[in-house]
C-alpha positions as CSV (number, residue, x, y, z in Angstrom):
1,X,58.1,163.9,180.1
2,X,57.5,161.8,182.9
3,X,61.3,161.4,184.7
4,X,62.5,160.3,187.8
5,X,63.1,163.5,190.2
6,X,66.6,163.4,189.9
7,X,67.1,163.7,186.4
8,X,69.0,166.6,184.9
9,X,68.0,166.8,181.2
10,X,68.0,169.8,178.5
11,X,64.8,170.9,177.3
12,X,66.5,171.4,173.9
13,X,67.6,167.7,173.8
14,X,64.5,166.0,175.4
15,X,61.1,167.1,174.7
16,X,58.8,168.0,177.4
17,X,56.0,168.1,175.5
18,X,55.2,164.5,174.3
19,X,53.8,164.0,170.9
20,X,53.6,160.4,169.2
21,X,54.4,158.8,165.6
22,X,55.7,155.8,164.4
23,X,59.2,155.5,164.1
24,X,58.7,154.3,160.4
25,X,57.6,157.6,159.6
26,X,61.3,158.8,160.7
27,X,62.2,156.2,158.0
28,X,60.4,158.4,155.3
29,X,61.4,161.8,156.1
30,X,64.9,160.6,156.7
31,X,64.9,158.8,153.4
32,X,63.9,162.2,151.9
33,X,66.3,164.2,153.4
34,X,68.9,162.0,152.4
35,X,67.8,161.8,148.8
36,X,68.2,165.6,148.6
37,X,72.0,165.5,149.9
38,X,72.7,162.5,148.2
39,X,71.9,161.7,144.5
40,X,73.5,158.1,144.9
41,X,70.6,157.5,147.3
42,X,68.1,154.5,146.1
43,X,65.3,153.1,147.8
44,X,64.0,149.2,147.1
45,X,60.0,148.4,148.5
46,X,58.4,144.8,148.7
47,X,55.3,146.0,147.5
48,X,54.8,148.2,150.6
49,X,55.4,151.5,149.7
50,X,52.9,152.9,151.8
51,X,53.0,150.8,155.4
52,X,57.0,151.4,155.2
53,X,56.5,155.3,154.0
54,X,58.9,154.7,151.0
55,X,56.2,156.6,149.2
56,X,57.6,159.2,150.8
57,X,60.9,158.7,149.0
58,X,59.2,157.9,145.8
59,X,57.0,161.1,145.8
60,X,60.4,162.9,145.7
61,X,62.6,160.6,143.7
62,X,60.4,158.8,141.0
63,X,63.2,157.8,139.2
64,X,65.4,156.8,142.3
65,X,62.8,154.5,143.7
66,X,62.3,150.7,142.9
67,X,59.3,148.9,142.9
68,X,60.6,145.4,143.7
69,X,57.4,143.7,144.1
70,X,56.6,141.1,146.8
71,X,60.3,139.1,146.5
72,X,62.0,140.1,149.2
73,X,65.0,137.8,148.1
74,X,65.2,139.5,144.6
75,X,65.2,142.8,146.3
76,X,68.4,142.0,148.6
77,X,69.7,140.8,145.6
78,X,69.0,144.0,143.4
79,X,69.8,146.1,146.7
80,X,73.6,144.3,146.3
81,X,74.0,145.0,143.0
82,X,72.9,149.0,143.2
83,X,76.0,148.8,146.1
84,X,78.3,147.2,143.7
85,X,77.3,149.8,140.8
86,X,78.1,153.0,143.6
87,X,74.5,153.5,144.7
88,X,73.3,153.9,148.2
89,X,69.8,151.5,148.4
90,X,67.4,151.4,151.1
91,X,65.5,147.7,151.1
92,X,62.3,148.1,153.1
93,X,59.9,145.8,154.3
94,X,57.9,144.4,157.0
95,X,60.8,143.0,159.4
96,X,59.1,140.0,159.1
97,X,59.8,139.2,155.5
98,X,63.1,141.4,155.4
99,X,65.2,140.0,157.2
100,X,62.6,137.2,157.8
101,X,62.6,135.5,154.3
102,X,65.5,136.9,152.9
103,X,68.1,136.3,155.5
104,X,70.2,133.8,153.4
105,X,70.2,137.0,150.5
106,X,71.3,139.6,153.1
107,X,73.8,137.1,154.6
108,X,75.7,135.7,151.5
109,X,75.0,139.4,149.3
110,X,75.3,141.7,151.5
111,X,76.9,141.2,154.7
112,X,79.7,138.8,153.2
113,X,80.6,141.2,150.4
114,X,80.7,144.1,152.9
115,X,77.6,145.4,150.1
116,X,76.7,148.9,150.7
117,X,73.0,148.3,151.6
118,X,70.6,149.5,154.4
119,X,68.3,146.7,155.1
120,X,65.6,148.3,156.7
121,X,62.4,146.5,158.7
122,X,59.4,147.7,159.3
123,X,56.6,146.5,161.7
124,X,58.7,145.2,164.2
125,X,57.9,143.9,167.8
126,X,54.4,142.8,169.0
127,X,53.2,146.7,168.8
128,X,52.0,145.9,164.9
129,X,48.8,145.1,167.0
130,X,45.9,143.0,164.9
131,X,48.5,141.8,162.4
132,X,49.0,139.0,164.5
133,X,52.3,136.6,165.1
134,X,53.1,135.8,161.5
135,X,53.9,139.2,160.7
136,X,55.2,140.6,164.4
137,X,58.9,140.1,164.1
138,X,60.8,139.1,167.6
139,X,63.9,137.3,166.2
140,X,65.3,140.1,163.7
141,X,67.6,141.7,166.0
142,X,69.6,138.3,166.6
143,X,69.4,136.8,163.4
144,X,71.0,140.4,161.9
145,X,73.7,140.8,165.2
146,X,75.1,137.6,164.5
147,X,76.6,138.8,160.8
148,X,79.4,139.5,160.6
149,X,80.2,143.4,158.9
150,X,76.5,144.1,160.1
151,X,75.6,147.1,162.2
152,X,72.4,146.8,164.1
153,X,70.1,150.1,164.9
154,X,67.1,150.0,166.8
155,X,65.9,153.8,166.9
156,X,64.1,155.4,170.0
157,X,61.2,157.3,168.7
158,X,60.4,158.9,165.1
159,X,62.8,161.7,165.6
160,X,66.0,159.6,166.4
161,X,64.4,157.1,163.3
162,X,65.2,160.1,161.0
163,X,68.7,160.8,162.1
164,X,69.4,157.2,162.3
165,X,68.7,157.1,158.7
166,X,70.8,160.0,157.1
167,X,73.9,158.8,159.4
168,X,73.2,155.3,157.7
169,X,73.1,157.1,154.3
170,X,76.8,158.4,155.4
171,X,78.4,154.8,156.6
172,X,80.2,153.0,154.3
173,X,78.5,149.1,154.9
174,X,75.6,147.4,155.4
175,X,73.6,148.2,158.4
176,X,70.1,147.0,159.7
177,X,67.7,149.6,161.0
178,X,64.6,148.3,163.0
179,X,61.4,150.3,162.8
180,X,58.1,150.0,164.4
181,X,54.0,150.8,162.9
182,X,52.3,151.5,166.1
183,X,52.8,155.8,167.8
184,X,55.0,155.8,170.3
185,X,56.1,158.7,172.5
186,X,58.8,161.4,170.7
187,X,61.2,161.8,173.6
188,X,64.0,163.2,171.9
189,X,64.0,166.7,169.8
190,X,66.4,168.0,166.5
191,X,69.0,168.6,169.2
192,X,69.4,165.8,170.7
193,X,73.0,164.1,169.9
194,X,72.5,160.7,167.6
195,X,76.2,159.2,166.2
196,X,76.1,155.6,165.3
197,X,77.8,153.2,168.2
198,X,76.8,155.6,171.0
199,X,74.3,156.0,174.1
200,X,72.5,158.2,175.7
201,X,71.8,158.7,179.1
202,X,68.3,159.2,179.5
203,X,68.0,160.4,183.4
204,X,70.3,158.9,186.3
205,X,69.7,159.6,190.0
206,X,72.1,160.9,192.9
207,X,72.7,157.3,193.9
208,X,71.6,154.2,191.3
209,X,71.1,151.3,192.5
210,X,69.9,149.6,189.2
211,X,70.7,150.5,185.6
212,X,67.9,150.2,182.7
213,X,69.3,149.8,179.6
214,X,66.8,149.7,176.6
215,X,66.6,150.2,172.8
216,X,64.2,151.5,170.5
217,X,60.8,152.9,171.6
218,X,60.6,151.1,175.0
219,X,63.1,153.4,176.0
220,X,60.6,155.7,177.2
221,X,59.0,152.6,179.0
222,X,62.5,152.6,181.1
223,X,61.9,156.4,181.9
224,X,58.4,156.0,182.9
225,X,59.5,152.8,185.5
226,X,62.7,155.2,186.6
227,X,60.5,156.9,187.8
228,X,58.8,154.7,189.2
229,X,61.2,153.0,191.3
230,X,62.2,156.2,191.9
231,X,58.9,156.3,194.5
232,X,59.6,153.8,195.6
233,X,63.4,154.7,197.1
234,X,65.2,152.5,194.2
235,X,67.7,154.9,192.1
236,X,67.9,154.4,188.7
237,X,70.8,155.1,185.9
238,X,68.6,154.9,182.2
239,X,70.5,154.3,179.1
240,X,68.8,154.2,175.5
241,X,71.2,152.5,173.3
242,X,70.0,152.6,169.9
243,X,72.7,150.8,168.3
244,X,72.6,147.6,169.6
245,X,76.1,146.3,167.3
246,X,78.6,148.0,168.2
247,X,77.7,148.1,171.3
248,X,78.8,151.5,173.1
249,X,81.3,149.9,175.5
250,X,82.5,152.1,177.5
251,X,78.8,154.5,178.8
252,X,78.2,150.1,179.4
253,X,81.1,150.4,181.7
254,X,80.7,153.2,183.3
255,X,77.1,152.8,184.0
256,X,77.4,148.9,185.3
257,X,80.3,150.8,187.9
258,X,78.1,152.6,189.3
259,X,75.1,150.1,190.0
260,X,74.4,146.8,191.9
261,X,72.4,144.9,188.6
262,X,71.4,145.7,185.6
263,X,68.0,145.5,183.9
264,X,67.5,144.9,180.0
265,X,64.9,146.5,178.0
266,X,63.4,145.5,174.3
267,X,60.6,144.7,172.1
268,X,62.0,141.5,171.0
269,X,62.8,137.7,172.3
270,X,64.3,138.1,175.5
271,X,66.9,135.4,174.2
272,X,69.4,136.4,170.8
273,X,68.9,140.2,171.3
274,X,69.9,143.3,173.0
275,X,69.7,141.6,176.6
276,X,71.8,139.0,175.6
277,X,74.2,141.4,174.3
278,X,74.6,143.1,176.9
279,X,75.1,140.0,179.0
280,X,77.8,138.5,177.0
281,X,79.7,141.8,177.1
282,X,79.3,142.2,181.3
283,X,80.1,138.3,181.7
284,X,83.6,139.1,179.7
285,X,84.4,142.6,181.5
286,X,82.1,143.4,184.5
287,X,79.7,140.3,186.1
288,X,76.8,141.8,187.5
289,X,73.5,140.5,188.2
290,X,71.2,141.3,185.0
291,X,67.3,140.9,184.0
292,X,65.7,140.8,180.8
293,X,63.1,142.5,179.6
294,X,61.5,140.9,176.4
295,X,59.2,138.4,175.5
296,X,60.0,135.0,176.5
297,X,59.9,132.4,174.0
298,X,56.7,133.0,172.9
299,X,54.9,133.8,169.3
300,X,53.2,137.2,169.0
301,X,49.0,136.9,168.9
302,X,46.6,139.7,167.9
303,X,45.8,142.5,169.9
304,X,46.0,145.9,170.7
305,X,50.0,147.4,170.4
306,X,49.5,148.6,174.3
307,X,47.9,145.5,175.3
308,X,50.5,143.8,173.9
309,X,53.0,145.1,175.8
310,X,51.1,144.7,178.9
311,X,50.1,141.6,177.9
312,X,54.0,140.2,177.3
313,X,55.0,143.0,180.1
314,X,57.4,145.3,178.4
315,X,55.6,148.3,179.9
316,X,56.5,150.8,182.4
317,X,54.6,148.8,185.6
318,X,56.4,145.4,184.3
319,X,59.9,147.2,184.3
320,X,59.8,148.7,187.5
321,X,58.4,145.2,189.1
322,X,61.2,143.5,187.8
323,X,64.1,146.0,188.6
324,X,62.5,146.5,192.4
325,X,62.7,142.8,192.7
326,X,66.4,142.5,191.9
327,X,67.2,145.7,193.8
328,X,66.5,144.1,196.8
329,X,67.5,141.1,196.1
């Protein structure tokens, strides 16, 4: 793992040996494991058993798993109604069409009536590659933050994607988890601490200057540009925050003390998502001068998945361009 100098990190809880997967495949093994400790465990696929890795779930638990066919609104509804009869169901599909065509479903059905239900979206970001802008999902993570009851989860790498999903399987209400298609580095390891609502601190030098803080698989983007800056004579503080709602308030806090600005990092529109959760929560309890990282109003177009994120610059390079700037501003 590439990390800025002054990083003190535990071999056991970050890997220094960097391997890649998608962090849908952390979906399907935590889907399995789950099934096994919990019999109430259902899973619900749109007719893409195989690009989510339900099959995964279904090879194990035939008669657990639900076909639902491409109707992503029926299979919000059905997903409700396993919650109401004391199951535990997993809907998954592309993020695109879940929660992209079914958001009025998980709205009224699920996140109203407090419904039991993992909604779980595959495919996000521009990283799908040659699928193109109809089916890379940027807007997910607002349109699901905004519900009320809803918890938001935007996993780091495959690994962190399998923990997220058994401590889903153990909260009691719905929850959105975000996955992506494309391999991405595996920067965390089985030891590494994952709880629902809390951060990690990634690497953070003698004296920051600037904090990143990033969700899901960029994260390791923000570690590559800590390091970066870190050339360059900028200190950096990295947080990965993988639940995006709740937000962990007080490692926020703590970090923004210690900095002069603040630099947002996601695979999403720059406006609606993590960024601007992160700025409303500093404008109310510590003002501090922030960036975002994400793409900026702008439809997805086909591509390779890294040269799309060079392309809408998410990468390292465009991280540590933008936090140098504001550093010495």
């Amino acid at each position: 793992m590439m990390l800025n100098k002054n990083a003190k990190l535990s071999d056991k809880i970050f890997s220094t040996q960097i391997e890649k997967a998608p962090t849908r495949d952390g979906f399907g093994k935590g889907a399995v494991e789950a099934g096994k400790a919990d019999t109430r465990i259902v899973v619900l696929c749109a007719d893409l058993s195989e690009s989510t890795r339900a099959e995964w779930f279904e090879k194990e638990f035939p008669d657990r798993f639900i076909e639902a066919g491409i109707a992503e609104q029926n299979m919000a509804g059905l997903g409700a109604g396993f919650a109401a009869a004391g199951k535990v169901p997993f809907i998954a599909s592309y993020a695109a069409f879940n929660p992209g065509r079914n958001y009025e479903q998980i709205r009224t059905t699920i996140a109203l009536n407090e419904a039991n239900v993992k909604v779980c979206g595959m495919h996000a970001g521009v990283s799908v590659g040659p699928d193109g802008a109809t089916h890379q999902m940027l807007e997910d993570i607002g349109l699901m933050r905004m519900l009320p009851n809803m918890l938001v989860i935007a996993p780091g790498d495959a690994e962190e994607a399998r923990k997220a999903v058994i401590a889903a399987a153990a909260h009691e209400g719905p929850i959105y988890l975000r996955f992506g298609r494309s391999p991405t580095p595996v920067f965390t390891t089985a030891e590494t601490p994952f709880s629902i609502g809390k951060a990690l601190r990634l690497s953070e030098s003698e004296k920051p200057q600037i904090a990143l803080f990033s969700t899901g698989s960029l994260s390791y983007e923000a570690l590559e540009a800590a390091k970066r800056l870190e050339e360059k004579g900028v200190g950096t503080l990295v947080l990965h925050m993988p639940t995006v709602k709740p937000l962990d308030e007080e490692a926020i806090l703590a970090a923004a003390g210690k900095v002069r600005a603040v630099v947002t990092v996601e695979e999403h529109q720059a406006n609606g998502g993590f960024g601007s959760a992160i700025a409303e929560f500093l404008a109310e309890h510590r003002p501090l001068p922030q960036y975002r990282i994400g793409v900026r109003d702008q439809f997805g177009q086909s591509g390779g998945p890294d040269e799309l994120i060079r392309r809408y610059e998410l990468d390292a390079d465009a991280i540590s361009r933008a936090a140098f700037d504001l550093a010495k501003r």
